[in-house]
Structures are given as C-alpha cells and as structure tokens.
DRENLUMDO-550296 format. One record per residue (C-alpha): y, z, x. Coordinates in steps of 0.02 Angstrom, whole numbers, plus 50000, padded with zeros to 5 digits. Layout:
BEGIN
YZX...
This chain:
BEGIN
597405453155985596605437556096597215422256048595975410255947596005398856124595605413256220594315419556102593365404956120593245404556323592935423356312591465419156175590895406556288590955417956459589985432256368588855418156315589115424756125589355412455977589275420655814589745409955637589315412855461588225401455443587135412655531587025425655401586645413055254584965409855182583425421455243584085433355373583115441755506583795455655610582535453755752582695435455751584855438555771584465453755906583265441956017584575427956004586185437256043585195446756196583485435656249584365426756373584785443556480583055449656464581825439256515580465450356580578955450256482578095465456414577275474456575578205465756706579095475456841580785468856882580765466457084581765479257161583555468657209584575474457364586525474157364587725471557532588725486957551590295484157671589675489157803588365478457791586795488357758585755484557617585625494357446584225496157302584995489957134584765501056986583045505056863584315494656715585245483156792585735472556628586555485256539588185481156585587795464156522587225470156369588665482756342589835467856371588735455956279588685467356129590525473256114590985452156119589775451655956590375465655898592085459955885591635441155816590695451155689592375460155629593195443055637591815436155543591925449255407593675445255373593435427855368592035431655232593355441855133594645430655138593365415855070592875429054923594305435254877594765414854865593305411054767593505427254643595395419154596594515401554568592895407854446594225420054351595525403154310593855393154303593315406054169594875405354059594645385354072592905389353984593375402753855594695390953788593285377053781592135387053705593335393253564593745376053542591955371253512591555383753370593005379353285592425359353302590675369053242591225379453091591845361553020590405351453043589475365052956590645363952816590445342852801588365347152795588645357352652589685344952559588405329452606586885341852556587905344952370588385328152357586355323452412585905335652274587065327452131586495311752170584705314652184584885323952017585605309451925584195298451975582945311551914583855310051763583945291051752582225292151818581615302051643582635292351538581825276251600580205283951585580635288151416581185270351397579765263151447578735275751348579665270751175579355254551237577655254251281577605264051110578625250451001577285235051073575975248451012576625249050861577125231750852575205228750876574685239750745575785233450618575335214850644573195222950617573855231150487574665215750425573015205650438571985222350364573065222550207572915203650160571655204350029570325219549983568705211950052569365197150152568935201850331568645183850405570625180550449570475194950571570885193350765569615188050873569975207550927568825214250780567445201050812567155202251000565695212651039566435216551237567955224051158567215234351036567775249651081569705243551088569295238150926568765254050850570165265150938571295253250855570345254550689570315271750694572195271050718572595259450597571655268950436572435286450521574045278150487573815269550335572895286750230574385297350314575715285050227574695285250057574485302950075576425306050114576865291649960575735302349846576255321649865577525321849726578975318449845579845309049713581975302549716581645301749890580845282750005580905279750174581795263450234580705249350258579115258950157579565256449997579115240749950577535241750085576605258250031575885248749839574955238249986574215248750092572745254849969571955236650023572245239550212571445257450198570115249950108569495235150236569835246350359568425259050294567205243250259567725236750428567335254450493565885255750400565225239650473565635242850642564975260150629563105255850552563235239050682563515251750836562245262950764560965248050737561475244650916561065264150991559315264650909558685248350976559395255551161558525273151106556945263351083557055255851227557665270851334559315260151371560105277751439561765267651471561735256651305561685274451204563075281751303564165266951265563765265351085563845284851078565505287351162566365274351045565425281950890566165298250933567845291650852567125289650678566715307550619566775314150802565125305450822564055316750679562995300350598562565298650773561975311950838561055316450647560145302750672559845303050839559135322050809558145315850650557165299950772556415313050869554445310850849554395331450832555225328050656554465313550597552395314350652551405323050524550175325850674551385334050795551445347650628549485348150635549575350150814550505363650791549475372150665547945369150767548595375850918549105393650843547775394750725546355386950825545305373450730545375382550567546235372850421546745373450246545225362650194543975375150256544445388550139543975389849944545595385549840546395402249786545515411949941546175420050100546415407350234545325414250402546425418850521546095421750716546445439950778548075443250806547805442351013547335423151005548625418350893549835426850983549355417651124549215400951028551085404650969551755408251151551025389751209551725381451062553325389051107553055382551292552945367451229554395365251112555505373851241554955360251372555025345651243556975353651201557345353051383556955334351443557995329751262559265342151329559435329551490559375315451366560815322351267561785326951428561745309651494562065300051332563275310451220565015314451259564715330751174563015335251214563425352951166563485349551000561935336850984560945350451045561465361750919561085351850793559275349150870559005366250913559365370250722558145357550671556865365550780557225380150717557305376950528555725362150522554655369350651554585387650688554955390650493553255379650437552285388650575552935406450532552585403350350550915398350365550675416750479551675426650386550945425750210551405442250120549925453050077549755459549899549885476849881548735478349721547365471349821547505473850006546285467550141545045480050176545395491150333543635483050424544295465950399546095472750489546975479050313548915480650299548845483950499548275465150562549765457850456551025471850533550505468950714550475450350692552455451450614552995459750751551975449250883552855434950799554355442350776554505447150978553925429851015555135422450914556565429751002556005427851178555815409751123557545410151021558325415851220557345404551321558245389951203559985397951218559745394051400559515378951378561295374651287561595376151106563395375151092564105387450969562515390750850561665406350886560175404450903559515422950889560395425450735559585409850671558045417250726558135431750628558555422650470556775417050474555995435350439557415439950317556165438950179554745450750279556055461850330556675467050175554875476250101554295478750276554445497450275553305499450118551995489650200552155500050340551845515350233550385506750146549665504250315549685522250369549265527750201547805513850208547225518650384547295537550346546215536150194544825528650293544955540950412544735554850300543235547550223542505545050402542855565150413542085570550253540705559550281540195569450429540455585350360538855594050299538735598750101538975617250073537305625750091536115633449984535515648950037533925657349983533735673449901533235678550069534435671650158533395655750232534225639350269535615651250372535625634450499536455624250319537775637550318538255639250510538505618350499539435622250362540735633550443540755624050585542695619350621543145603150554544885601550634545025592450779546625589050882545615569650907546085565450730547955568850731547845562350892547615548450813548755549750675550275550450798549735535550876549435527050718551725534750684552085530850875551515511850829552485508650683553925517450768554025504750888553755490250743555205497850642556315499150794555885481050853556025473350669557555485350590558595479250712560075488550803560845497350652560905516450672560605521050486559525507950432558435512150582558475532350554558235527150374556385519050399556035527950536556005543750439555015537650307553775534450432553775550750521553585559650321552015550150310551205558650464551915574850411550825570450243549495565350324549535580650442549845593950315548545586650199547235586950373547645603050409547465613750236546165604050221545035612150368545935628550310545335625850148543685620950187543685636550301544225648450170542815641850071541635644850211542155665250198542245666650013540505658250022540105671750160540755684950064539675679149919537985681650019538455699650089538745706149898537115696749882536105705550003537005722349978535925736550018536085750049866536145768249931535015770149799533435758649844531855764349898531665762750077530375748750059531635737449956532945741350095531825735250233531545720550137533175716450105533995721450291533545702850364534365694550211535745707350231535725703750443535955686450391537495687150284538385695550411538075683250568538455672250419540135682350396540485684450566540145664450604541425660450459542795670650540542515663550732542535647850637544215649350518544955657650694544385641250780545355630050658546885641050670547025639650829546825621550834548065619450685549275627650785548795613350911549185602150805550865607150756551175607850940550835589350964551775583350809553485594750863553215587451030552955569650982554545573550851555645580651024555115562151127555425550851006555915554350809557165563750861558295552850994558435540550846558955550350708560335560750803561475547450821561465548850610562475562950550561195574150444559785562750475558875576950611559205591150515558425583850360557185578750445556765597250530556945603950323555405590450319554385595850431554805614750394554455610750216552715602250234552015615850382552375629150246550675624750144549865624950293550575643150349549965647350165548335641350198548115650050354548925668250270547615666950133546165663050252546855676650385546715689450243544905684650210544605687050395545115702150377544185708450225542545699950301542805710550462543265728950361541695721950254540485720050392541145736450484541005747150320539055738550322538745743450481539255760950459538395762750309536775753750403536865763550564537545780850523536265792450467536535810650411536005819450583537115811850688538525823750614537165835850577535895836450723534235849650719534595865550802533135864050907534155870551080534045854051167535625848751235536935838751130537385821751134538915816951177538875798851168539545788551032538525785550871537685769950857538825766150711540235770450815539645757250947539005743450838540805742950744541845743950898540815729950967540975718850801542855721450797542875718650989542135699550932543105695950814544955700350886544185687651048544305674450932546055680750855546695682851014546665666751045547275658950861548745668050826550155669650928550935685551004552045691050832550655682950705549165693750809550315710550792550355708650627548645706550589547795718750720549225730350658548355728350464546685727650519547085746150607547705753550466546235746350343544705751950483545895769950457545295771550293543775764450300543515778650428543905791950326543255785850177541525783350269541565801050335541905810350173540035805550140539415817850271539265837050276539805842550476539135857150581540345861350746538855851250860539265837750730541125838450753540925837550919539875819750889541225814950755542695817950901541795805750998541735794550897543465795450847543945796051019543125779551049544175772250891545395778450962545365770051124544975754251042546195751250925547575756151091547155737251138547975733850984549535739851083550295746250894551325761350897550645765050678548865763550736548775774250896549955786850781548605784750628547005789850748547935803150860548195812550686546295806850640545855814850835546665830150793546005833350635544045833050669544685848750758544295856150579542585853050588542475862350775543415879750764542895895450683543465898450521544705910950549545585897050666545685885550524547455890850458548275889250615547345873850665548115864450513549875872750492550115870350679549325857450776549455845550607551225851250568551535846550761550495829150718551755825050590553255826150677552545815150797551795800750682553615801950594554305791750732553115776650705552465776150514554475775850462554195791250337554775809550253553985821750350553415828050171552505812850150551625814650281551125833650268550465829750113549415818050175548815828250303548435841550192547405831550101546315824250240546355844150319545615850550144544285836050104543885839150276543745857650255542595853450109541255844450225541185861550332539235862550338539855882250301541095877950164540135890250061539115902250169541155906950259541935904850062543265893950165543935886649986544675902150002545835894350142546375880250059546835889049906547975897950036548605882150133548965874949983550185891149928550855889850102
C-alpha cells in the first residue's frame, strides 16, 4: 500500500483530489464526472481533434490515435478509484465512531428520562393533596359562609322583630288612642311600609290570641304570659288603624280614578292588595263603572235591541210589541259589540292598575253578566202562557222559540268573545248558561206546543181547500162536485213541511239541551213522536177521505143500478146516470191509488229524514233507536190499516164495474149467434174488451201505488174474484158450439190478461176456465172423455199452484163441467143430463 506522502504526490500527478466533503449535501454525478475528467477533454461537442504526429526513432513522423486521452482517463480513473476506497473506509471508521457515541449518548438519556417521570409521578401526587386540601378549605368557608348568612338572616330577623314589637308596643297602649304612634303610621310617602307593617303586626297579634285561646291550658310560653291579656287592644287599633288607612287609600284611588291618575290607582291598588288581597278595591272599583250605575246606559240598551218601543207604549197588563226576531237579533249582536269593546279598554285599565287584574276582571265580567245581559234577556225572554198562546199569524209559540235560541247562540258567542278577553277563573260560558236555566227547563213542551200549534193551522188551511162532499142528482148531475171531491188530497208539500217544521226544532233542542247524550235523545224523541203524529194523522186522513170518496162511489152505482127487469125505455134512461157512477167509480179508485202512492212517499221522506238525523243522536243511547223504530212502526200501522181497507174497496169498485159492464155489454147472441151461414166472429165480445180495458186502467194506477209484494197480493185477489165473476156471469147464457167458440175467445183474452199479473193461481184458475169451454164445443158423445180426461189432466196441473187435494179440486171441476153441460143450447134435444148423471157415478 502507497504511503499517505506518496499518495498525495501521486493524487497530485494524476491531477485527482477526492475528500468527503465532496459527497455531502446535494450530490450530482455529472457534476463529480465533469470535474474528475473536464480537464482531459476539452473539445467541445462537434469539434475534430487535429490529427497530432509522433517522432518515431528513426525520425519519420507518425499519426496519433482516433482516442488519444484514454490512457489519461484509464489512469485518471483508477487514481479516483482508489481515493474512493480510501474514502469509504474513512466514512466507516467515522460511523462506526459515531454509532458507539449516540448508543452511550442514549443510555445518558434513558436514565434522564426515567429520572424525570419519577420527579413527575410526585408532583402529581402534591397536586392532588393541594386540590383536597383546596377542596376542604373552600368547603369550610361555604359553610361559614351559610352560617353567616344565617346569622345575618336571624339578625336581620331579630331588628324585624325588634321593630314590630316596639309598634306593637305603641298599638297596645290604650284601645282607641292612636295619636302616640310613630311618625311611621302618619306619613303619607311611607304608606305602604306602613301598611306591610300593619298587616304584620295584627297577623301576629290574632295568631297569639288565637294560639292563647284554643284550650291549650297548664301550658304558657315564656315571656307571653303576662303579655297575651294585652294584646286584644293592639289587635283592636290595629283593625281601626287598618280600617282608616284602608277607606283613606280607597278615598285616595277614586279621586285618581276620576281623574284617570293611571299611576295614583296602581299605587293605592298595589298597597290595598294587602288588606283582603285587594277585594274592597277592586268591588268598588267594578261597581264605579258608569255601565252599572246610569239608568240611561240600561235604556240604551233596551232601545237598541228592541228599537224605540218601550214599556210606556203598551196598555198595562198587555203584550209588549216586540220587533221580529231578525232585528232584534241584530239589535242584540250590536249591544254585545258594544259591551265586549267597553270590557276590553276596562280590561287595559285593569291590566295597568291592579296587581291582579285577573281577578278584577272576573269580578266585572260577572257583573256584566249578572246586571246586564240578565235585565236584557228578561225583558226578551218573557215566558208565553200556554192557556192562551199568541196566535200563529202574529208568530205563535214559534217567534218565542226562534228568538230563545237566537239569544241563546248569541249569548254564547258573546260569553267566548269575553273569555278572550281574560276572566281569570270564572267561566264565563257556564255563567252564561245559568241565565236560560229557567227557559230550559219547560222548553221541550213549548216546543211540542209549537208543532202541535203550527200543525193545527196547517190542517185547517188543508180542509179549507178541500171541496164539501157532493150532492149528486138522481141523474147523476153535478158529477164535476164529485170528481173535486175525489181528487187526492195528500201531498208530499205538506209533510214536506212538517219535517222542516221537526228538522228546526231538532236543531233548537240540540243547541239549547246541551251536550248530554240522554237528555238530548230524551227531547229529541219527543219531538220526532210529534211528526210521526202529525204524519199518521195527515196520512189516514187522505186515506180516509179517500175511502169515503169510494163508499160514496159505491153508493151512486147501487143507485143507478140497471134491473134486468126494466123496460127497455127505463134502462135507456137510466144508462147515463148509470155511465156516470162508474167514471165516478173508476175516478175514486185512480184517486185512492194516487194517495197511496204518495203516502208511501211520504213514509219514504220521514224514514229518510229519521236515517240523516234522528237517528245519529239517539244511537249513542242504549235503547233509545230501537224504541224509537217501535214508534214509528207503531204509528205507520193505522196508516197500513187505512190503506188495506181502502185497497179492498178498490177492489170491490173494480169487480163492481166489470160485473156492470158485462151485464151492460153482453147480450144473448154473442154466445148464441143466428145461423144465417155468414161467417163467425172470432173476435172478442165487446164485454170481453170493455172489461179487459177497465181492469187494464185501473192496475196502471196500482202499478204504480203498491210496491212489488203489496201489488202481488192484490192483482193475485183481484184474479181470483174476476174468476168468479166470470163464471158466475156466464151461467146466465145458453151456448151453441159457434158460441163456444166466441166464449173461448173470450176466455182466451182473460186469459192473456190476467198473465200480466205474473201469478202462478190465476194463470192456473183460467187455463182450467180455457179448457173447460171445450164443453160447450165437442159433440156430445165427446163429452165424457172431454171432462174425465183433459179436466182430470187440468187438475193435476192446477194442484201445483192452488196448494190443494186433488179431490178438491175434481169436485170443483165437476161442478163447473156439469153447470156448464147444463147451458148446452142441446142439453135437452141430445138428453145430455143423461151424462152427468153418469160422470157423477164415475
């Protein structure tokens, strides 16, 4: 290895000095390449290096090589090289020197830094003594703190009482002796000092007498014994001196209230409020309003509900005139206006004066209640007299039951309007109602006077326009009287009306019963049973008047009657009167069928008018609805009756007028034409045709009456009764087979009609009746196996439908076969009694 020495010159030679300082800090590799090599290559970029020639030995001159420096290089480089190596040991010895002094540096610091938690730990432990022996001390000066407070409380307390004693001293000199009081009691500036102590002093002095006096005997208090026999005195100037100071403050707070000293009255009212809590005060602060005291703020009153109309202007002993119910209505809703505004600038009186205003305005709101609503309401409200009621032109029972309940709405809106204004703890409302206790309590049987009052008239507005019952000629003139007469006098307009009338006093009895379930359901049901009354009563009335209208009908066809045994001069004469008791007949039945149907109208709108609104009131009352539906079930049923007995004289009027017409229109050769060999009619008698249409009328106007199951029923009775009017009707005829032939067509035209009636008994009734004309058509030899077949046959069939023995009905089919054998026009000439002696065996 070179010596350091030699190192250096070599270093130097080669022109390479390498140290560490060279690496330190930001290091570049270009900038360390162009430093250990820029001064061997200088040519710039793009430069050619001249060509350079070299002596040989023997003298001749050589071209130097393309890379000339790199033997400088190569040497320059191995010389860095090496100080490199050099360098890097250098570097390793100086790191592995500075690893040994951070390690023992290291364990210097470890050892400080145990040192310092332990110095740490301790001081932590000295805060948490100081902080516990902060907290003991700062808790014993809390607690010296409260028991000088408490000191200086008893103290403050003892000069208090110290104070009081030496008043009470001076009160309990001598009863009546108030002049050798401290200038304390005298000095109006310190009058309200002077009543707190007051107040004080007689609180004390009753609560000692008081304690002396309860029978606590063998037992005194220390220091009391010989001072309670005094203190009567001392209670007693203290209530005169109370007394005087009270009536002087008082005498002080009107003269400010006259004045409108706002801040004068709130001084004299706040120290007031300690005698009494201030009630003499605010009584007589209530009872100095004008609206108690002026006789003509009471007139005003009067006038401005009532209108000009007065007392004096009425007869003594007679009804006062009263306004409609509209205008004074009106008049009470601006008198309320103006009470409510009057109450509300007091209320900001009150507010800024009275430490309590809450309760000064309960007491005035009372007032206003009590003095002016009440005389108001009792000059309305005057209760009418049952025994002799207003008449119903002048407004009857009605005018005084919309005017309660006018009042009696505005009264509450105007009993709300001063709740929000401030009443303290009176209620107002309830107050309100207090004032119609007395109407309230027969108000439901002046509601039922009303309607009972209102329905009268009404039905003597009906009856009035009903025309008398007529008077009909023995010729049947004046048939115009009776068709007015018949005319319907139901009308769905009437109980109409009557709901309305129940709808109306629903709403009064809800409004004025209040919010109590059974109470309400109670009167409201009374009220409903009076239109059920007055409906049922309405009703059979028209049904009444209706059944009168076909009895009276009835009456003029026996009348008119044509005997079969008149001349045919007195029949002629008679058919127009007899022509007019059947339009009369027929007009009574439209007529009754009319007012059936619009019964049944009726009941329609009273169920449905029970459904909206009875019925929602009483359900919330066990037992009340279903009474109520026994009611109404109860009062339609002399109505139904009505209607059954006037349905059955429809009926007989229409078999009546059908047995005329067959008796008017059949005539003896339509069953037994001339043999004259013209062709044979097949049409329908005119009989046949003039009945059909009649009955064809008639069920138009039943259609339309009765309901579905009601119209079976009937149409199902009037089939069977036109049956034997049939066959009674027929058994006056003697038949030939053209004849039959005419009699099956008119029984097939029956027939046909009464299949409208869409019942299974009738259409059974007239098949049989169609098969057994069939008598009157076949030869006589054909007879016995026309009725022991066909009609045997007949009465299987009609077993099904008339719900019989088939004996039953063979007999009656015999019978009909033989009566019809009978009226063979060759009973005798083919000796066919012969036959039915045999049927009969058989």
């Amino acid at each position: 290895m070179p010596s350091a020495s030699g190192g250096k010159r070599s270093a130097a030679k080669s022109g390479v000095s390498l140290s560490i300082k060279d690496f330190q800090g930001d290091f570049s590799f270009d900038a360390f390449f162009n430093n250990l090599v820029g001064d061997i290559l200088k040519v710039e970029d793009g430069e050619k290096p001249p060509p350079q020639e070299d002596a040989a030995s023997n003298g001749q001159k050589l071209v130097k090589p393309a890379f000339a420096e790199a033997n400088a290089l190569l040497a320059r480089f191995k010389e860095a090289r090496k100080q490199l190596l050099e360098l890097g040991l250098q570097a390793d010895a100086q790191l592995e020197k500075v690893k040994k002094e951070v390690s023992a540096e290291d364990i210097r610091h470890r050892t400080k830094l145990s040192e310092l938690e332990k110095g740490v730990h301790g001081l932590f432990d000295s805060f948490s003594k100081l902080d516990n022996r902060i907290s003991g001390v700062g808790q014993t000066a809390a607690r010296i703190g409260d028991h000088l407070q408490s000191a200086d409380a008893q103290r403050e307390t003892a000069t208090q009482t110290i104070e009081l004693i030496k008043y009470l001293m001076e009160f309990n000199t001598k009863s009546g002796d108030l002049m050798g009081l401290s200038p304390l009691f005298s000095d109006d500036n310190r009058v309200a000092e002077a009543a707190a102590i007051a107040q004080k002093l007689r609180a004390l002095a009753e609560e000692d007498i008081g304690g002396t006096g309860s029978g606590a005997t063998g037992t005194t208090v220390k220091g009391t014994a010989n001072a309670n026999p005094g203190l009567e005195v001392a209670v007693a100037n203290l209530q005169e001196y109370c007394n005087e100071l009270e009536n002087r403050l008082l005498d002080r707070f009107d003269a400010a209230s006259q004045k409108k000293e706002l801040s004068t009255m709130g001084e004299c009212a706040k120290i007031l409020s300690q005698f009494n809590r201030g009630a003499r005060a605010m009584q007589r602060y209530v009872a100095s309003r004008p609206m108690f005291l002026d006789v003509e703020v009471m007139n005003e009153d009067t006038r401005t509900v009532l209108g000009d109309q007065t007392t004096d202007t009425a007869a003594p002993g007679s009804p006062q005139p009263v306004a409609d119910t509209a205008t004074i209505i009106r008049g009470l809703g601006k008198l309320y206006k103006e009470i409510t505004d009057t109450v509300r600038r007091e209320s900001a009186t009150v507010s800024a004066v009275f430490p309590s205003p809450d309760a000064v305005m309960s007491i005035l709101v009372q007032r206003v209640m009590e003095q002016r609503v009440f005389a108001i309401l009792d000059k309305l409200l005057v209760k009418p007299n049952l025994a002799s009621t207003a008449l119903i032109e002048e407004g009857g029972l009605l005018q005084h039951l919309k005017l309660l309940a006018a009042t009696y709405e505005k009264t509450q809106a105007f009993a709300k309007d001063l709740r929000a204004l401030g009443c303290g703890e009176l209620d107002v409302e309830v107050l309100a109602e207090s004032l119609f206790t007395s109407h309230r309590d027969d108000y439901i049987e002046l509601e039922q006077a009303s309607l009972s009052q209102m329905f009268e008239a009404k039905m003597a507005e009906v009856r009035a326009a009903l025309p008398p019952p007529p008077d009909i000629g023995p010729r049947g003139s004046k048939m115009a009287a009776f068709q007015n007469f018949s005319q319907p006098s139901l009308t769905t307009e009437v109980v109409t009306e009557f709901v309305r009338w129940n709808e109306e006093a629903v709403l009064r009895c809800s409004l004025l019963t209040g919010a109590q379930p059974g109470s309400l359901a109670s009167n409201v049901r009374a009220i409903f049973t009076c239109l059920l009354e007055q409906v049922n009563h309405y009703i059979t009335a028209a049904l009444e008047r209706g059944q009168d209208a076909l009895r009276e009908a009835a009456a003029l066809r026996e009348r008119f009657a044509i005997g079969t045994a008149v001349s045919r001069r007195v029949a002629a004469a008679a058919a127009s009167a007899a022509e007019a008791a059947a339009n009369a007949g027929e007009i009574s039945v439209s007529s009754f069928m009319t007012t059936v149907q619009r019964a049944t109208t009726n009941v329609a709108i009273v169920q449905q008018y029970f459904v909206n609104t009875i019925a929602r009131i009483l359900l919330p009352v066990d037992g009340a609805h279903a009474a109520c539906c026994e009611e109404i079930a109860t009062s339609m049923s002399h109505a139904e009756d009505a209607v059954l007995k006037g349905l059955q004289l429809c009926m007989d009027s229409m078999i009546a007028e059908a047995e005329r017409l067959l008796a008017l229109e059949q005539k003896v050769h339509d069953y037994q034409p001339s043999d004259d060999g013209s062709l044979p009619d097949h049409r329908p008698t005119n009989a046949c045709t003039r009945v059909v249409a009649f009955l064809s009328r008639m069920l138009d106007s039943t259609n339309t009456a009765l309901d579905v199951s009601n119209r079976q029923v009937f149409v199902t009775e009037l089939g069977c009764r036109l049956y034997k009017s049939l066959i009674t009707h027929w058994q006056r005829f003697t038949f030939s087979p053209s004849g039959g032939l005419r009699l099956k067509r008119d029984v097939t035209e029956f027939a046909e009609f009464v299949r409208s009636f869409k019942a299974p008994t009738v259409d059974e009734k007239f098949e049989l009746l169609g098969t057994m004309v069939n008598i009157f058509i076949v030869a006589p030899e054909s007879l016995k196996t026309l009725v022991d077949g066909s009609l045997r046959n007949a009465s299987k069939d009609a077993i099904r439908y008339l719900n019989t023995s088939v004996l039953f009905v063979r007999i009656i089919s015999f019978q009909i076969s033989c009566r019809f054998i009978q009226l063979r026009e060759d009973y005798k000439s083919a000796k066919l009694s012969n036959i039915v002696n045999q049927l009969a065996i058989s």
